[in-house]
N, C-alpha and C positions, 0 to 999 in steps of 0.2 A: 321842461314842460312837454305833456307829450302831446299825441297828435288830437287828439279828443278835445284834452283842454283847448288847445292854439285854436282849432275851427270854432269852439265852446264862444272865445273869447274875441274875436273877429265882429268886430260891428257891422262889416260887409256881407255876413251870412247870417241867415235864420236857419236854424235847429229848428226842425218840427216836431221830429220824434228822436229817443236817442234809446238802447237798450242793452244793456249787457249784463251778461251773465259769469258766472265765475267757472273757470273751471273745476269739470267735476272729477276728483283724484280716485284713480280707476287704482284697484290695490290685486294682486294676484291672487289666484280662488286657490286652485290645485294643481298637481304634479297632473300632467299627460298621461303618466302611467296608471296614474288612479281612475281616470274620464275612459282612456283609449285601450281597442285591442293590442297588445301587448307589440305588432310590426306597426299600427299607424303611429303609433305612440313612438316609437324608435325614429320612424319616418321626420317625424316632428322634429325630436331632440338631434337626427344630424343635422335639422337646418338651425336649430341654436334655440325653438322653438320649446321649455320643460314644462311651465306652468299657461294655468290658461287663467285669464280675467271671468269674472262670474259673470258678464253678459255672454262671454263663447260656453261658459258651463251651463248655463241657462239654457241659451240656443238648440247644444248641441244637444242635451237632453227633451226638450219641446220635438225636437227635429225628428227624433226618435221616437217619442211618442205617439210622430204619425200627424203632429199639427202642424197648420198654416203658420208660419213662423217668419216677423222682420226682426230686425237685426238691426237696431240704431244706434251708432257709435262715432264718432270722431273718426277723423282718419287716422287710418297706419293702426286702428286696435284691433285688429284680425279678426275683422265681419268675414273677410272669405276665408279664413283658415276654417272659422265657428260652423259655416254651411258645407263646407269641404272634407271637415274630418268623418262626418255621419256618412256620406258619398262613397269616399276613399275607404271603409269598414265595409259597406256593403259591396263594394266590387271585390275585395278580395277575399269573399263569401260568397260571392255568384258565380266563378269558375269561367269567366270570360261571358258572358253575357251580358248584354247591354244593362245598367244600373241607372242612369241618370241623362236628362236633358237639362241643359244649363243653358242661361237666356240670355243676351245680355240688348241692349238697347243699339248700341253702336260697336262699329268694326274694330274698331280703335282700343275701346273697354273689353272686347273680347280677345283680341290680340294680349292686351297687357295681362290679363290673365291666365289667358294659354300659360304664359310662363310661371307664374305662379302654381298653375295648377299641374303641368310637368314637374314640377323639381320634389313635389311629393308623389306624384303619383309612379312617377321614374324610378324611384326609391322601391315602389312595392308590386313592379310590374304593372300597371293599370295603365292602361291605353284610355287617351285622352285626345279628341279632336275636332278641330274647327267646322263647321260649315255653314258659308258663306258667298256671298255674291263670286267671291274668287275662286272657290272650290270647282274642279273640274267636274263635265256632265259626265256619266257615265260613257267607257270608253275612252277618256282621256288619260294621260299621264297625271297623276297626280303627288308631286314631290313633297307633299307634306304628311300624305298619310304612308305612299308609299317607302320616304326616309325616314320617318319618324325620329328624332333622335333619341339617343338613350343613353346620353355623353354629360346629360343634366346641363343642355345648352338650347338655347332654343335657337333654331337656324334660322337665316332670313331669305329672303328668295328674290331674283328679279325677276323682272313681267317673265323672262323663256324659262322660269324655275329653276334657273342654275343658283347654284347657293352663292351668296352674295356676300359671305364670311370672309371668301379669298381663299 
């Protein structure tokens, strides 16, 4: 019996509402190579990344088109690769100038991504960086822009900025 039933069947609780849904089986669209410029696409495949699901072929085409574009999927089905790979095209088309502001709600969510968004962007030269209540004012030592890593490791730091790896 699983867990649904056992509460279902409980004379000591009311169910008011109950709802579920099935999962919906996401199948793979196309190769990287076919979607992506010929280094983000490479970028992809060393992370093990070849095909994309048709909600990231959807995305990343919309994205490119220049529209307001969400992205609703499940976790773990690469919502941030989907926003990430049209980003990662356009800075290695821009020659070092700024391409993209990226948002996030919390410190925490932007941190976990930092890393994600390094291990492609490391791949193809593209500088990616934090700013944040942590971030030094101008004038300060700043060891996260100033080390950057580029070892496709993301470093950590304590409060004096010494790297906290060992």
């Amino acid at each position: 019996m699983g867990f649904l039933e056992a509460v279902l069947g409980d004379p000591g609780r009311e169910v008011v509402y109950v709802k579920t849904d099935e999962a919906e089986v996401v199948e793979p669209c196309c190769d990287v190579s076919q979607v992506f410029r010929a280094e983000v696409a490479e970028a992809f495949r060393a992370l093990g990344i070849k095909t994309l699901f048709r909600h990231q072929y959807d995305a990343v085409q919309s994205i490119r088109a220049g529209r307001d574009t969400v992205i609703v999927a499940g976790t773990g089905m690469g919502k941030t690769e989907a926003f990430l790979a049209p980003i990662l095209e356009d800075s290695v088309e821009s020659l070092g100038g700024p391409v993209a502001l990226v948002l996030y709600p919390t410190k925490a969510l932007a941190r976990d991504q930092l890393g994600r968004f390094r291990r492609l962007a490391d791949k193809l030269g593209v500088r990616v960086m934090v700013y944040d209540g942590d971030t030094p004012r101008e004038g300060e030592e700043d060891p996260l822009r100033d080390a950057a890593p580029r070892d496709n490791q993301q470093r950590r730091y304590d409060k004096s900025g010494a790297d906290a790896r060992g």
